[in-house]
N, C-alpha and C positions, 0 to 999 in steps of 0.2 A: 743321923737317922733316928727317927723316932718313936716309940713304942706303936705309934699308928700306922706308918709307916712300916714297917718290920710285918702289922696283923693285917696291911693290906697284901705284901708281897706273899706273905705265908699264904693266905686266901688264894692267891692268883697262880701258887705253885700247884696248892691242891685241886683248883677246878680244871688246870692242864692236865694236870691226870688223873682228873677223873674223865675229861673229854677222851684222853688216849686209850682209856679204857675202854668206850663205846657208850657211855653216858649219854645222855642228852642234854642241848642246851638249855630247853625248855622242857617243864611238867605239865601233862594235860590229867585233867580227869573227868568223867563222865560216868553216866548208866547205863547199864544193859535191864532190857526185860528179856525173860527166859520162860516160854510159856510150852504146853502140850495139851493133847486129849485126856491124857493119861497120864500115872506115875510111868510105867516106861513109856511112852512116847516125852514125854516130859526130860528122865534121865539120859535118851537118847542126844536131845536137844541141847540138854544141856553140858553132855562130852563135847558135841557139835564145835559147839559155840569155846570150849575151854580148848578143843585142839585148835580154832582157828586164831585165838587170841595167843596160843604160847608161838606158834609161827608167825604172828607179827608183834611181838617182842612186847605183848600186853601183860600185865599183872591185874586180875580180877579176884575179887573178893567180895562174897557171900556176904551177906547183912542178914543173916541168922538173927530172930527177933525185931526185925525193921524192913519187914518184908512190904509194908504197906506205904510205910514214909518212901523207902528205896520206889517203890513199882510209881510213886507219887511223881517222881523226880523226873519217869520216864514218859509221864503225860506232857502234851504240847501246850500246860500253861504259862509260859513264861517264866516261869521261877529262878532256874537258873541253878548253878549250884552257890552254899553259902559255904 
């Protein structure tokens, strides 16, 4: 057996459990825009949006300081993420 061999099978021990854990196969990511009339109509929308993402087993994250490239991201030019 060989050192390669040995850091494939370690690999293939650890993505089994991390699948048994509830892992995914796959990572996706994307953007949310989070918009309102107002500051609370605004903070209302934006609990909205963070309860419905923790019941479907989303992680979102604030771009504090990159509020325009982020909100950029969420127009329909093509861009894509990089």
């Amino acid at each position: 057996e060989t050192a390669r061999q040995r850091q494939a099978q370690e690999a293939a021990v650890r993505r089994e459990a991390e699948l048994a854990a509830g892992h995914a196969e796959v990572r996706l990511a994307g953007f949310v825009t989070v918009s309102g009339r107002d500051q609370d109509d605004l903070r209302r929308a934006c609990a909205e949006v963070h309860e419905q993402a923790v019941r479907a087993r989303l992680e979102l994250h604030r771009m504090y300081g990159q509020q325009a490239e982020a909100f950029a991201f969420t127009l329909p030019l093509c861009r894509g993420l990089r």
